[in-house]
C-alpha positions in Angstrom: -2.5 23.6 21.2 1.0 23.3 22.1 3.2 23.4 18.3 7.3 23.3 18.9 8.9 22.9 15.4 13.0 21.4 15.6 15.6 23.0 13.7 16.0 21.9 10.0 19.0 20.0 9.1 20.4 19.7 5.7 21.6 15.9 4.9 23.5 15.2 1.5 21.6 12.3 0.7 17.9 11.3 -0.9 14.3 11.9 0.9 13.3 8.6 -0.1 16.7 6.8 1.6 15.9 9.3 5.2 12.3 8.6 4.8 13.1 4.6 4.8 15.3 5.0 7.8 12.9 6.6 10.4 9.5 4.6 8.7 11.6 1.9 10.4 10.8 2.4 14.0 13.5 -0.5 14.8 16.1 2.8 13.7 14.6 5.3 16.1 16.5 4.7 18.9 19.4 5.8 17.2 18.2 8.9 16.6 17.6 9.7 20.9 19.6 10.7 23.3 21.3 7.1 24.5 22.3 8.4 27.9 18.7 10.1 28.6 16.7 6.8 27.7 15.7 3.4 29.2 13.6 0.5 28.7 13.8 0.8 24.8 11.3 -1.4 22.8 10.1 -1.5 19.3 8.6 -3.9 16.8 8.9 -2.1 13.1 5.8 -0.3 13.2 5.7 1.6 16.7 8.3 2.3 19.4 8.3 2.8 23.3 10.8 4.1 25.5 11.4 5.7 28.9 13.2 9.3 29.6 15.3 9.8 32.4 13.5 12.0 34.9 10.1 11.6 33.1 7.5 9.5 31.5 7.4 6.4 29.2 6.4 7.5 25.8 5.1 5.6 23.0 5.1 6.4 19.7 3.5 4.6 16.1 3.5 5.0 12.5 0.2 7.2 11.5 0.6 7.9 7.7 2.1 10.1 5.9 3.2 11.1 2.2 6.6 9.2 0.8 9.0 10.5 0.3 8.4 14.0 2.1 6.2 13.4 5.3 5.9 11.1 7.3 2.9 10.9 10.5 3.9 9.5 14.1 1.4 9.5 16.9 1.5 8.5 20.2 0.2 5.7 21.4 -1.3 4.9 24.8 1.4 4.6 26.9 2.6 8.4 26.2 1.2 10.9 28.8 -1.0 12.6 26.6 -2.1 12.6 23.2 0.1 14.0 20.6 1.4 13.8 16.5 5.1 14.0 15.7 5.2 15.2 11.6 9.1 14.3 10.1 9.4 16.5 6.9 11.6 15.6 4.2 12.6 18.1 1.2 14.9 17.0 -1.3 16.2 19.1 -4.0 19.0 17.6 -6.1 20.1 14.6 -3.9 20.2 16.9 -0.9 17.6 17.0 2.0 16.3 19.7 4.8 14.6 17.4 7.6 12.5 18.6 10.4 10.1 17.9 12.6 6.7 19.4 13.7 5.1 18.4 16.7 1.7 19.2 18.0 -0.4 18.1 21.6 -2.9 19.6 23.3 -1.5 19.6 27.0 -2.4 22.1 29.9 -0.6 25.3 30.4 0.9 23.8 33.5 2.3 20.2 31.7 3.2 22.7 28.5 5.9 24.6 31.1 7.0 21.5 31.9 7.5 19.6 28.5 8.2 22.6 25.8 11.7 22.8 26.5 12.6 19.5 27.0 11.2 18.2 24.2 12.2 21.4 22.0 16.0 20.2 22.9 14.7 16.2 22.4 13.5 17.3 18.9 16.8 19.1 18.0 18.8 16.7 19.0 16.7 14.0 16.8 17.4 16.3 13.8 21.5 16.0 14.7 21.1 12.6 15.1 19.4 12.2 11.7 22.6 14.3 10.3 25.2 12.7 11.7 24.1 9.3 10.6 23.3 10.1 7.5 25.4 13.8 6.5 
């Protein structure tokens, strides 16, 4: 099991309002790398997108807990199954935000994939506080 975890940001502004934004998928596209990123769909409820240099990655709401968690799976047209966990925890109008990610991918895709998505993660978590910090 591959697990790669961003780095927690701290945003000066409700769970449930940061929870809102990304349950939205239409928003998500704000939060990736513009200049990395092509072919950008989404319909409210799931998301699709290609990234420069790789493969075309789908992603759809899968649950969760409001205002603290919320699920993200991939869909089909993702190269391998995988769940995408955004964590939310607000203590007096404030908010640390991460994200948790988990596949099961081959040692040899893992090489390949860990860092870039470690950085795509982390740079979702800026995105998330310069929106909304």
């Amino acid at each position: 099991m591959t697990i790669i975890d961003s780095k927690r940001v701290v945003i000066p502004k409700p769970a449930a309002e940061l929870y809102a934004f990304v349950k939205d998928m239409n928003n998500f596209e704000q939060l990736l790398p513009r200049e990395r990123i092509s072919e950008w769909k989404s319909d409210g409820t799931s998301c699709s997108f290609k990234v420069q240099g790789a493969a075309t990655i789908g992603l759809q709401l899968d649950g969760g807990t409001p205002p603290g968690h919320l699920r993200l799976k991939a869909t089909d047209r993702s190269p391998f199954p995988f769940t995408l966990d955004v964590h939310f925890e607000e203590k007096e109008g404030v908010t640390s935000a991460w994200q948790h990610f988990e596949a099961d991918i081959n040692p040899f895709i893992k090489m390949m994939v860990e860092k870039p998505l470690k950085n795509l993660f982390d740079h979702i978590a800026d995105r998330m506080l310069a929106i909304h910090g």
